[in-house]
C-alpha positions in Angstrom: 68.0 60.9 157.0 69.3 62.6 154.2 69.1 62.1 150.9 69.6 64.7 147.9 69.7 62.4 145.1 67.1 63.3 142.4 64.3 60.6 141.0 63.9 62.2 137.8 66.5 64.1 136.2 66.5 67.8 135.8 65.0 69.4 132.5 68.2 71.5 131.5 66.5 74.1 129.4 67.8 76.9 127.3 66.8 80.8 128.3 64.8 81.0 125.0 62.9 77.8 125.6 62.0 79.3 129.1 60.8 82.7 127.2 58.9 80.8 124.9 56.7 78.9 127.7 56.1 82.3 129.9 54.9 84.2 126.6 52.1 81.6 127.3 51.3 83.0 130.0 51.9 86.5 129.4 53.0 87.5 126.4 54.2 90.8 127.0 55.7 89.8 130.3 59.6 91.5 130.1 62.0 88.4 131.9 65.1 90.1 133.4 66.4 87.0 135.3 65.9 83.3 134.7 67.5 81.0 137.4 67.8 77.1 137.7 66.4 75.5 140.9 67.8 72.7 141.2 67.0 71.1 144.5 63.5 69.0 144.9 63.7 65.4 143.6 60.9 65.1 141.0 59.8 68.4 138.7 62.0 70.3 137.2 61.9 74.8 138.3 63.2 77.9 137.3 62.4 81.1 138.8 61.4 84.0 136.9 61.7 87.4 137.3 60.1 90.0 135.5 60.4 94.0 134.9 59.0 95.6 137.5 60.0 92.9 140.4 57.4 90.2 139.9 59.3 86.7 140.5 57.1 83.2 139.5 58.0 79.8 139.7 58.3 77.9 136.3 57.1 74.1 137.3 58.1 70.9 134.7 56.6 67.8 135.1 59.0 64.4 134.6 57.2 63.0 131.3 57.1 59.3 132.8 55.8 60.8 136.1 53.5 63.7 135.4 51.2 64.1 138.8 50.5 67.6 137.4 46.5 67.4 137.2 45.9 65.9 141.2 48.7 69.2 141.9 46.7 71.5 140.5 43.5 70.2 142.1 45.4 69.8 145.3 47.0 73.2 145.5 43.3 74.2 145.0 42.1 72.6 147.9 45.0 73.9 150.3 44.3 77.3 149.7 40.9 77.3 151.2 42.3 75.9 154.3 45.9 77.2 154.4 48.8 79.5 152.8 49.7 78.0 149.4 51.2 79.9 146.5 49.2 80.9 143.7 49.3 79.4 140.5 48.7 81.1 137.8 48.9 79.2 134.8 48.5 75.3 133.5 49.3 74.0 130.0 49.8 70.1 129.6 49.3 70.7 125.2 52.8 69.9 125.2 53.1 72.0 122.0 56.5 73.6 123.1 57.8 71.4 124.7 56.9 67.5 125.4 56.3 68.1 129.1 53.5 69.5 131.1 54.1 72.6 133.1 52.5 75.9 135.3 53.6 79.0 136.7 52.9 79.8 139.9 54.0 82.8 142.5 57.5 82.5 144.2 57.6 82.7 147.8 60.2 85.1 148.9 61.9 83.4 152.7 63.7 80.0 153.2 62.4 76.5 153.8 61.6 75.3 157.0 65.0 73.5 157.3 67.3 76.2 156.2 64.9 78.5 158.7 66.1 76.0 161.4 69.7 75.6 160.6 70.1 79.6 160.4 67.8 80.6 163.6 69.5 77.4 166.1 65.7 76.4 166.7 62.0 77.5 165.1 59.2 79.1 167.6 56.9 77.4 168.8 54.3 79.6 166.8 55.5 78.5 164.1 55.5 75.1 164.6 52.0 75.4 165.8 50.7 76.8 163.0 52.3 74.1 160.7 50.4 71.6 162.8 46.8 73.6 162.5 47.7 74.0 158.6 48.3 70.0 158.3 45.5 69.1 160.4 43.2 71.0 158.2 44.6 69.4 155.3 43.7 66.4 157.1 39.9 67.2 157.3 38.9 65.4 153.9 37.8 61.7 154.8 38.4 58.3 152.4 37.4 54.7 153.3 41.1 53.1 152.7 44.3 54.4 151.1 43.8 55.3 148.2 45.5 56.9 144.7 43.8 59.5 144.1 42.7 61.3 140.5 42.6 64.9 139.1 39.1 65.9 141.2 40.7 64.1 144.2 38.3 61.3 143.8 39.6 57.8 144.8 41.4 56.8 141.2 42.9 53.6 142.8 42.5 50.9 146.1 45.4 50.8 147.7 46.7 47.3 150.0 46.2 48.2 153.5 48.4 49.4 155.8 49.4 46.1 156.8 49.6 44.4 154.0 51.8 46.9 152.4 54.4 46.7 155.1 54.2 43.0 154.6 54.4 43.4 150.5 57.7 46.1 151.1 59.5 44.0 153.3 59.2 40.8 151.1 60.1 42.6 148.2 62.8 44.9 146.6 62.6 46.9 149.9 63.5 44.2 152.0 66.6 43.2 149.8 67.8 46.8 150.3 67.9 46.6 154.1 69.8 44.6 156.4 68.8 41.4 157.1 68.8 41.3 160.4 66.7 45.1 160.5 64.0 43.1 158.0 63.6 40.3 161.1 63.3 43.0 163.5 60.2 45.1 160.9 58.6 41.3 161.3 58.9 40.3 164.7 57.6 44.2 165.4 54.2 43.7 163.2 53.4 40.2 165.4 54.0 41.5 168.6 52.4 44.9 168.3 49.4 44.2 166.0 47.1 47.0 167.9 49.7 49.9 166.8 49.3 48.6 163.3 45.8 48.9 163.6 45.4 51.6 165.2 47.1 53.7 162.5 44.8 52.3 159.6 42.1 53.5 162.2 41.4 56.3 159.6 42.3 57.7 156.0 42.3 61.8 155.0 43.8 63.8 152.6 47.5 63.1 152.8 50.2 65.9 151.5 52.1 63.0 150.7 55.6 64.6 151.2 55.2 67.0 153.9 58.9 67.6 154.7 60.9 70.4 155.5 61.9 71.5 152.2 57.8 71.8 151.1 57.3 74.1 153.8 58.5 78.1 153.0 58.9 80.0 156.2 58.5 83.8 155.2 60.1 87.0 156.5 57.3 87.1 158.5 57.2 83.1 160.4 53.9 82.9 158.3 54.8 79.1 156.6 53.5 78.6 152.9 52.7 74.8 151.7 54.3 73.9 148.2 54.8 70.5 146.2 51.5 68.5 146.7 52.5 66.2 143.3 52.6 63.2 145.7 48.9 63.8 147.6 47.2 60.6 148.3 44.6 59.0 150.4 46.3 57.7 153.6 46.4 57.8 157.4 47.1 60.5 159.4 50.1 59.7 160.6 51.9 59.2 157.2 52.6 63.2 156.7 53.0 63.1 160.6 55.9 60.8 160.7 57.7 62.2 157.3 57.9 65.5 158.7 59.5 64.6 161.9 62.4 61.8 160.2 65.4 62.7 161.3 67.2 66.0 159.3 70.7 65.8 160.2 71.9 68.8 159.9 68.9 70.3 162.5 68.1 67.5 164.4 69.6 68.8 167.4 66.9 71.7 167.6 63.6 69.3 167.2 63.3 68.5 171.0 60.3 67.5 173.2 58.6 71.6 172.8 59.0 71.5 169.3 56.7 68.3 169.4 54.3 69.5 171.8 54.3 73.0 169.6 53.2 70.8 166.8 51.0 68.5 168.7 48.9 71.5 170.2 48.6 72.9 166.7 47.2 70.0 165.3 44.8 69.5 167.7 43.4 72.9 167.7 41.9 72.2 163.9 41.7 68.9 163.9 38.3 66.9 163.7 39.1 64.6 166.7 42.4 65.3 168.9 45.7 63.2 168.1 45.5 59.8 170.1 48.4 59.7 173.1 50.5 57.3 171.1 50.5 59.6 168.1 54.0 60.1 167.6 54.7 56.2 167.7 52.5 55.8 165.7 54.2 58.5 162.8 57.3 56.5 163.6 56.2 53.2 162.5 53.7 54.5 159.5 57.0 56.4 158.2 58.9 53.1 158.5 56.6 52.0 155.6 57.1 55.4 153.4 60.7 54.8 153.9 60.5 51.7 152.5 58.4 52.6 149.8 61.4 55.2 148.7 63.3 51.6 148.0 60.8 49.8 146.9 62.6 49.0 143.8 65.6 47.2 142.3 67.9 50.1 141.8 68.0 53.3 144.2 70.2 56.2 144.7 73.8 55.4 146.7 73.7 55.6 150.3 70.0 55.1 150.4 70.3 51.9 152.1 72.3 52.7 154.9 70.7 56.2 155.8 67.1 54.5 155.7 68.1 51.1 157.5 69.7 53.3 160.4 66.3 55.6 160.3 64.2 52.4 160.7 66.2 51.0 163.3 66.0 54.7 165.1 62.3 54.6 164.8 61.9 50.7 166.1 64.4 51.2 169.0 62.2 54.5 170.0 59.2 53.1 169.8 60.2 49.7 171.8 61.6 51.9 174.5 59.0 54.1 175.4 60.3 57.3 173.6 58.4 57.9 171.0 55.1 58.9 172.7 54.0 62.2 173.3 
């Protein structure tokens, strides 16, 4: 699925506005270069370069959806388990301007999906070591899903897994997909209650939108974790299932040893080994993030079809057998 529309739109700001917020920082700091990055949905980035060759990353929050504070405390978390890039300053005053932001270290290479599209495939050591990184994310325990606040303490009780599917599909979500792709999300959850359990077996630390585009593949194959805004309580499977949706552009190169690369990754950090049916399971716990991306009355153009022909992907691999390891 692909989908480059933006949630929040993209803080346009003006080189001397950009000065102003890195004299914060550093106020002898000498910029030679300020560049818009525009792609990501949510914050708003520049990158930064400075005499001498030091290049940061300037991070703006959306006002109505600042998720700056669990960031912070989340990229703090990462990197005592896994590469992350340093950030180096905070400032939510708002005193320059009415949006939170930090600077943070830019990670020189590409992201995992422009690494694929340029190489015609990833190694498997790289793909192994994204699994081991994810599964120690993973190693932080909660009771249920769960919101999470700025010490990454549980802020708010989530509906179950369960329920949620049930409270997408009869809601905004469900209008947004075709009809007869709603019946088949129902008849699945009767017939194959045990899956559905079996996924809400247990809740960790959740990157929340561990997909290609978070994940920086270096010059040397060593991959760096960015954009935790969206970490949550939730079962394993949700970050699972995200990062193997279907890229169009690369899908072609995510075959069966790309999945057991990952697989055998994870399992070498993780607390208990993935269960057999573990990439069903990602396939039907990302058929409820998906929906949650439509979960409301207006969404981006094209949305609807690229996610209803994902979720019928994901049912018809799952019925047929395909989509266990």
């Amino acid at each position: 699925m692909k989908a480059s529309a933006r949630l929040f739109d993209f803080q346009a700001l003006n080189e001397d506005i950009v000065r102003r917020l890195f004299t914060a920082f550093d106020p002898k700091a000498v910029i030679t270069q300020i560049s818009p990055l525009t792609k990501g949905m949510s914050t708003s980035n520049y990158a930064v370069r400075t005499e001498g060759g030091s290049k940061y990353v300037l991070r703006i929050y959306p006002t109505n959806n600042d998720h700056s504070r669990i960031e912070v405390t989340a990229y703090q978390y990462a990197k005592a388990r896994i590469r992350t890039p340093e950030i180096f300053f905070f400032d939510d005053s708002k005193q320059i301007v009415p949006f939170t932001y930090l600077i943070m270290v830019f990670i020189e290479g590409s992201t995992l999906g422009d690494f694929i599209a340029g190489n015609a495939g990833c190694p498997d050591h790289v793909l192994h070591r994204i699994g081991s990184s994810l599964a120690l994310l993973h190693q932080t325990e909660y009771p249920h899903m769960a919101l999470l606040d700025e010490y990454m303490q549980i802020a708010e009780h989530l509906e179950s897994f369960e329920s949620q599917f049930y409270t997408l599909l009869n809601g905004h979500a469900g209008a947004h997909i075709q009809p007869s792709t709603k019946k088949k999300c129902l008849q699945f959850l009767t017939n194959h209650t045990a899956l559905v359990e079996r996924i809400a077996d247990k809740h960790v630390f959740s990157h929340g939108d561990f997909i290609f585009s978070n994940i920086m593949i270096t010059p040397s194959l060593d991959p760096c974790f960015i954009d935790y805004e969206y970490c949550f309580a939730a079962p394993v499977f949700y970050d699972i299932g995200k990062f193997f949706r279907t890229r169009t552009q690369v899908e072609r190169y995510i075959g069966a040893e790309t999945v057991a690369a990952f697989r055998e990754g994870y399992n070498l950090k993780a607390r208990e080994p993935l269960p057999e049916e573990w990439y069903a399971l990602s396939k039907l716990a990302d058929i409820s993030t998906m929906l949650h991306l439509i979960n409301k009355p207006q969404i981006p153009n094209g949305w609807e079809a690229a996610i209803d022909g994902e979720i019928e992907k994901n049912l018809e691999l799952i019925q047929a057998g395909k989509a266990c390891s």
